[in-house]
N, C-alpha and C positions, 0 to 999 in steps of 0.2 A: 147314556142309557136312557130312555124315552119310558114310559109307562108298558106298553108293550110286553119291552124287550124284559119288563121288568117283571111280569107276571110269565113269562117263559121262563126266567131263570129261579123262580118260587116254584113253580108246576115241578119240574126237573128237579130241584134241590130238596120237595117235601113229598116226590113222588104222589103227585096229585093232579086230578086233570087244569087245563089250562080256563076253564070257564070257574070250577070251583077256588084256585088259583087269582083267580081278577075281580072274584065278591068276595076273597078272603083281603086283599091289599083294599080295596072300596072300601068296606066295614073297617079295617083299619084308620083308613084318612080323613072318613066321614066320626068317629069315634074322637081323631083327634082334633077335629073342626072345631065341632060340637061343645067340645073340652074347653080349647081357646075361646068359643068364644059368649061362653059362660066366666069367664076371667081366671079360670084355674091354669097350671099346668103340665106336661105331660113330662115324668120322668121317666125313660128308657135304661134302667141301670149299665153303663157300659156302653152305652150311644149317645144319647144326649140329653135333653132335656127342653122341651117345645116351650115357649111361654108367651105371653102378650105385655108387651112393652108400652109405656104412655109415649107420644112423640107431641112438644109444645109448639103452641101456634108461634110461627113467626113470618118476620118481612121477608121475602126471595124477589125477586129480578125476573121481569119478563125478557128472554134472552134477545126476544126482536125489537122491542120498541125500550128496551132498557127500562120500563115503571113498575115502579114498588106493588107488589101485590101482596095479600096478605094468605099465608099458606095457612088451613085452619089445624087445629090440635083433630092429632087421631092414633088411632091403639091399631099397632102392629105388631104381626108376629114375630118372635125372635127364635133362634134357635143357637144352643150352646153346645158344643159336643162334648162328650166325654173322657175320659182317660181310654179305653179302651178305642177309642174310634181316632183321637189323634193318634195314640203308638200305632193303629195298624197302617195309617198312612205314610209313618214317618217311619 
């Protein structure tokens, strides 16, 4: 499901048009950006929970010339699901 398909199936499911629909999912995404990356983060009771994770600098491999490079330390998003979001997949 693409962004799109994904503001069709909000429109249809909260019986609302498809333009107010795709600035309700925007303000949503843009809300949880903002969240991360201020360093807080985003509990969804029942879905999951957004956060920003430290990742440490280390040595990696240049896979063509095989030399040592140094990857630098950087803060990335993580995201952990919920109980309710794994049982509904399972």
């Amino acid at each position: 499901m693409n962004k799109s398909e994904l503001v069709d199936a909000i429109a249809s499911g909260a019986d609302i048009s498809k333009a107010s629909a795709a600035r309700a999912l925007d303000a949503v995404i843009d809300t949880i950006t903002e969240t991360l990356r201020k360093g807080d983060q985003v509990t969804l009771v029942g879905f999951g929970t957004f956060s920003v994770k430290d990742r440490a600098a280390r040595t990696g491999r240049n896979p063509q010339t095989g030399a040592a490079i140094q990857i630098p330390a950087a803060r990335i998003p993580g995201f952990k699901a919920g109980k309710g979001l794994k049982d509904a997949v399972n």
